[in-house]
C-alpha positions in Angstrom: -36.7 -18.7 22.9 -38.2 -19.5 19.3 -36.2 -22.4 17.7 -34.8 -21.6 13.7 -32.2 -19.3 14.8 -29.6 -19.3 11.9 -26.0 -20.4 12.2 -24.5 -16.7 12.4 -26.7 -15.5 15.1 -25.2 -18.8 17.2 -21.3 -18.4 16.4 -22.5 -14.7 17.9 -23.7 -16.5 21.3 -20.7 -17.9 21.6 -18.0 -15.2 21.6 -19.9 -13.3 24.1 -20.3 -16.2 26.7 -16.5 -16.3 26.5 -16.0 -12.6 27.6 -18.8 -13.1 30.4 -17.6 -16.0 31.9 -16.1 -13.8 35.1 -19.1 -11.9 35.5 -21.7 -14.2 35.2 -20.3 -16.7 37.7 -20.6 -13.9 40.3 -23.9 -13.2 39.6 -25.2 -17.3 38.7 -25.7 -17.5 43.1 -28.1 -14.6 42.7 -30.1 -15.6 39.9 -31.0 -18.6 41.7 -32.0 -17.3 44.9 -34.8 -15.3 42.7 -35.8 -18.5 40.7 -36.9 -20.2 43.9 -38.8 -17.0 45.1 -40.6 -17.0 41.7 -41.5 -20.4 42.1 -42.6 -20.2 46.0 -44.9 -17.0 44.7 -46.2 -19.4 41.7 -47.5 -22.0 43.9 -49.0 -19.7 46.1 -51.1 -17.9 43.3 -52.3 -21.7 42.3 -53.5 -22.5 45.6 -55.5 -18.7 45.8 -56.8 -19.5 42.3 -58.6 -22.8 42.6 -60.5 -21.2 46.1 -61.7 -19.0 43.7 -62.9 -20.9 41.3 -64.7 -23.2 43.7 -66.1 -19.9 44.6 -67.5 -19.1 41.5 -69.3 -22.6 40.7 -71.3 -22.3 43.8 -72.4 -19.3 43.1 -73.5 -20.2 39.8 -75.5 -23.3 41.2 -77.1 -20.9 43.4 -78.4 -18.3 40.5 -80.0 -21.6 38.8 -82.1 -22.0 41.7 -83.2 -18.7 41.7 
């Protein structure tokens, strides 16, 4: 998130990781399985993008000629 957060808004962040610690442990294994689907689905969408750009210059070069 945005940096210059004040000093209350922190001491805040703190209490509450202190009553989540049970529940977040539980659900830390989950979290992660979906972090590396997100990033398998990001590389994909690269590799679909760049075809189509290469797409999209040939067909400019062919206008041109036109």
């Amino acid at each position: 998130g945005g940096g210059g957060g004040t000093k209350k808004k922190k001491k805040k962040k703190k209490k509450k990781i202190k009553k989540n610690k049970k529940k977040k442990k539980k659900n830390n294994k989950k979290k992660k399985k979906k972090k590396k689907k997100k990033l398998n689905l990001k590389k994909k969408k690269k590799k679909k993008k760049k075809k189509k750009y290469l797409l999209k210059k040939k067909k400019k070069k062919k206008k041109k000629k036109k």
